[in-house]
C-alpha positions in Angstrom: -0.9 -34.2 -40.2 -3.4 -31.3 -39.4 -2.3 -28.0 -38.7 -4.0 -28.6 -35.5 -2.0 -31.8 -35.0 0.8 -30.7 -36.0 0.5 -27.7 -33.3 -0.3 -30.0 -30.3 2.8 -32.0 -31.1 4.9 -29.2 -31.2 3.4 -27.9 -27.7 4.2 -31.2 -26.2 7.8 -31.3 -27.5 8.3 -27.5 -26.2 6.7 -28.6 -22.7 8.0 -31.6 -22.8 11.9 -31.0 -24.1 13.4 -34.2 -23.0 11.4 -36.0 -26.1 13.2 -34.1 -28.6 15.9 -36.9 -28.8 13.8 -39.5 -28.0 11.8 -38.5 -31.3 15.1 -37.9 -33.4 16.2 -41.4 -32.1 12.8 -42.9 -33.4 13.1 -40.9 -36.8 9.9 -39.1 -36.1 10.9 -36.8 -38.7 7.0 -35.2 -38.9 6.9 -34.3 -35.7 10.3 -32.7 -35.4 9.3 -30.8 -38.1 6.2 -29.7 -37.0 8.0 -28.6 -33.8 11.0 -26.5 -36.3 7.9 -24.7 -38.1 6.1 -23.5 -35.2 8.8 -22.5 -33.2 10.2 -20.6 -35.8 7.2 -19.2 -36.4 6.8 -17.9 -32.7 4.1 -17.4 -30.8 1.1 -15.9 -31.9 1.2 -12.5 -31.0 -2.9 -11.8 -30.3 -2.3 -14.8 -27.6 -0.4 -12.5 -25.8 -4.2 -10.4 -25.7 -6.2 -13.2 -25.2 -3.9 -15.7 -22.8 -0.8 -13.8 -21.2 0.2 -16.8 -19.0 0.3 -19.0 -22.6 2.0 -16.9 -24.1 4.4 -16.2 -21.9 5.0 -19.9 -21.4 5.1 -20.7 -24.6 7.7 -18.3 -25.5 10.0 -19.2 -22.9 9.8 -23.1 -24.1 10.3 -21.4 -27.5 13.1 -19.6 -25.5 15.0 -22.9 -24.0 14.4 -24.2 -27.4 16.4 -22.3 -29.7 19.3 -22.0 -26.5 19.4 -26.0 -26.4 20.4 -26.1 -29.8 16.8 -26.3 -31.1 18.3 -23.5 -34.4 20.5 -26.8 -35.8 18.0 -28.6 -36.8 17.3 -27.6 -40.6 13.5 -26.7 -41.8 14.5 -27.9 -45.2 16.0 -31.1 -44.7 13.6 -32.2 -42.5 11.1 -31.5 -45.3 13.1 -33.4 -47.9 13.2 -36.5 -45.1 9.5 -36.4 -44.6 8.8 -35.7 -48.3 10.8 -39.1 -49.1 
């Protein structure tokens, strides 16, 4: 998966919360991942120059993330899942 791919899912999966289980269900172990990486990652900070309504949406989805439990799922395992 691209980086660029790998954004886009993550985007959906923050707009879009309710998938979450849906993909952990399905063992869509890239995507979850994808989604663990960027939202640890944050938000890019120049977006907050460039696009203030993005980035302030982005960090509240990043926000209701991390306070639905979104800090259990573990950046490592996922990668030894994926990596298998």
């Amino acid at each position: 998966m691209t980086a660029r791919e790998e954004e886009l899912v993550a985007r959906l999966l923050l707009e879009r919360q309710e998938l979450i289980d849906e993909y952990f269900r399905d063992k869509r172990w890239k995507e979850l991942l994808a989604l663990v990486r960027y939202a640890r990652r944050d938000v890019p900070t120049d977006l907050a120059a460039t696009d203030p309504a993005l980035y302030r949406t982005l960090r509240d989805q990043i926000t209701r993330f991390f306070l639905r439990g979104g800090a259990a799922f573990s950046e490592e395992r996922l990668e030894k899942i994926v990596g298998s």
